[in-house]
C-alpha positions in Angstrom: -81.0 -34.4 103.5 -82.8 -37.8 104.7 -80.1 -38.1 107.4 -81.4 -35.6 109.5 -84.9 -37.3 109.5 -83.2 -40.0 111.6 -83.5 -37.5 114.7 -86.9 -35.8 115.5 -86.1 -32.6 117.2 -89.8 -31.1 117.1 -90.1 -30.8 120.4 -87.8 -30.3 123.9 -87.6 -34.0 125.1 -86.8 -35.3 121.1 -83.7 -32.3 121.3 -82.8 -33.3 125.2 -82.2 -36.7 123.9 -80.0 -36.5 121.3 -77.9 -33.7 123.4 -78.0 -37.2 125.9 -76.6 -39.6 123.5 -74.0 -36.8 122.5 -72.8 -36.8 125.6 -72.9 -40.1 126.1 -69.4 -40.6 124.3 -67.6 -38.6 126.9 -69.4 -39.0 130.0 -70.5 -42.6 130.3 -66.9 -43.8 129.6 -65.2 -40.8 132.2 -68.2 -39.9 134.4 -69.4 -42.3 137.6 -72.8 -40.1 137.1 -73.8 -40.7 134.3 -77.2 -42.4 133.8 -79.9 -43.0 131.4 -83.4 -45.0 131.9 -84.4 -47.8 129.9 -87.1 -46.0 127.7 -84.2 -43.2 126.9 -82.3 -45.8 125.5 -84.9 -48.1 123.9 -85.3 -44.5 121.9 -82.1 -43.8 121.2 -81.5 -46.9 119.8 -84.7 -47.1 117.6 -83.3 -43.7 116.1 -79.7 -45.2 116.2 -81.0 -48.4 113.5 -83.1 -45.7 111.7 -79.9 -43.8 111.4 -78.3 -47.3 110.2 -80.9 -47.9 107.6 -81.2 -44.2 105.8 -77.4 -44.9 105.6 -77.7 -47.6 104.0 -80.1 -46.5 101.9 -78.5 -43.5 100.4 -75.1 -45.4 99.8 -77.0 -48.1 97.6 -78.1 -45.3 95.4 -75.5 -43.4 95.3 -73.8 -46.9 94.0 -76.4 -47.5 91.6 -75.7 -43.6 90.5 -72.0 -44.4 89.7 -72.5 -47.7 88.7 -74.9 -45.9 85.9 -72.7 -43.4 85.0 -69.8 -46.0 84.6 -71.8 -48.4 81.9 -73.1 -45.4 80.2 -69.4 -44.0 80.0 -68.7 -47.4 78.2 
C-alpha cells in the first residue's frame, strides 16, 4: 500500500521518530516533559504533508474508479 511509504522506517532514527510523533498525542497534551527539537519536527511534518498528499492521491482514484464503474453501469 502507498500509505506506508509516507513513513521511512529503514533505519533506527526513521522508526524512533514516528514511535515520537505517536506518542506525541498522549504525552505532549498530559506530560510537562515532553520535548521534541526543531529538526524532529520539521521531519515529522514533511512526512505528515506527504502522508496528506498520498491520501489524497489514492481517494481521487478511487473516485475516478467508481465514477467509471457508475457511467459504465448506465
Amino acid at each position: 500500500m502507498r500509505l506506508v511509504d509516507a513513513w521511512p522506517r529503514d533505519t533506527r532514527r526513521e522508526r524512533a521518530l514516528f514511535e515520537k510523533l505517536k506518542d506525541a498525542y498522549v504525552k505532549a497534551r498530559y506530560s510537562k516533559h515532553y520535548r521534541i527539537s526543531k529538526e524532529d519536527l520539521l521531519w515529522l511534518a514533511e512526512r505528515v504533508e506527504k502522508l496528506g498528499q498520498l491520501v489524497q492521491d489514492v481517494c481521487q482514484e478511487r473516485l475516478a474508479l467508481l465514477a467509471s464503474e457508475v457511467r459504465e453501469a448506465g
